[in-house]
C-alpha positions in Angstrom: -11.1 -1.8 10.2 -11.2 0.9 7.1 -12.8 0.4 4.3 -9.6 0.6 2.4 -6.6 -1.8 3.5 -4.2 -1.3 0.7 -2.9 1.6 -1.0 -0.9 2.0 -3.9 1.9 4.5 -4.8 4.3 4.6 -7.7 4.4 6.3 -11.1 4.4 10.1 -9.9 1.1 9.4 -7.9 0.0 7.4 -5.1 -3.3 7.2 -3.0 -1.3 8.8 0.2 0.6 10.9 1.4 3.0 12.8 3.8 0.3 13.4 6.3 -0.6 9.7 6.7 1.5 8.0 8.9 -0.7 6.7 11.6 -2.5 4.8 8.3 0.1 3.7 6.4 3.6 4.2 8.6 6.4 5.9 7.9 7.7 4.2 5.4 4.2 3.6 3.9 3.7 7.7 4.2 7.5 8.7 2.9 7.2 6.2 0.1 3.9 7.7 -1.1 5.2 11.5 -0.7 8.2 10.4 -2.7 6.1 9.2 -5.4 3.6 12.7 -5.1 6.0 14.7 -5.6 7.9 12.8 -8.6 10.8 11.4 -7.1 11.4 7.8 -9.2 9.8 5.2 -7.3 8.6 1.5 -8.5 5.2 0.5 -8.1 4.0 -0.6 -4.8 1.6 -0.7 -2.8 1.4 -0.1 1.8 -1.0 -2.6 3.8 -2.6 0.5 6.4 -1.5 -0.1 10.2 -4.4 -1.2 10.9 -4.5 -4.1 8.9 -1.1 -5.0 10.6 -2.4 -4.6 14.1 -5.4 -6.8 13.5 -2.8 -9.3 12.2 -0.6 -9.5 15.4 -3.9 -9.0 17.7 -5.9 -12.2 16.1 -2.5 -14.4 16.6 -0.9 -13.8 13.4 -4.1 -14.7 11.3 -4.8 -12.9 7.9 -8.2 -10.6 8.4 -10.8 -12.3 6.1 -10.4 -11.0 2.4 -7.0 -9.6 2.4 -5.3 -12.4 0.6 -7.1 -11.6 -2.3 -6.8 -7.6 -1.5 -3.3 -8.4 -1.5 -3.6 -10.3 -5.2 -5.1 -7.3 -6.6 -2.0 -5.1 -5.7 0.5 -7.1 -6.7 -1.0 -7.7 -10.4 -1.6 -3.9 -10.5 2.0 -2.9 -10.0 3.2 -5.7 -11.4 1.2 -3.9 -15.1 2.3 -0.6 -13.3 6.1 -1.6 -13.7 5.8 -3.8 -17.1 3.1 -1.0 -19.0 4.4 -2.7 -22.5 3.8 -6.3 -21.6 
């Protein structure tokens, strides 16, 4: 598994890109690209491929840690998409 799981995009810059699809997926990859090159898109943040795989492999189980991985991204684009709250 990577050392990084999650990665966040939104707000004219995001931690991926184009050229990352077998990491994040397509959607993951267009969604970050979108967000590079300054096309409006919300806050957000792709779980890697990887991190999905691991899921299905282990019998749908959570890999050890995520949960809270998963916490942390969701309260940064939740300040990401409210900046005056």
């Amino acid at each position: 598994m990577p050392l990084k799981r999650i990665y966040s995009f939104g707000g004219g810059k995001a931690e991926g890109n184009k050229d990352m699809k077998e990491v994040l997926g397509g959607k993951g990859a267009g969604l970050a690209e979108m967000s590079n090159i300054g096309i409006p898109v919300p806050p957000g943040f792709t779980i890697t491929t990887e991190v999905c795989t691991a899921y299905y492999t282990s019998g749908k189980k959570m890999p050890k840690g995520l949960d809270r991985e998963i916490a942390a991204a969701m309260s940064t684009s939740r300040r990401a998409a409210s900046p005056n709250t």
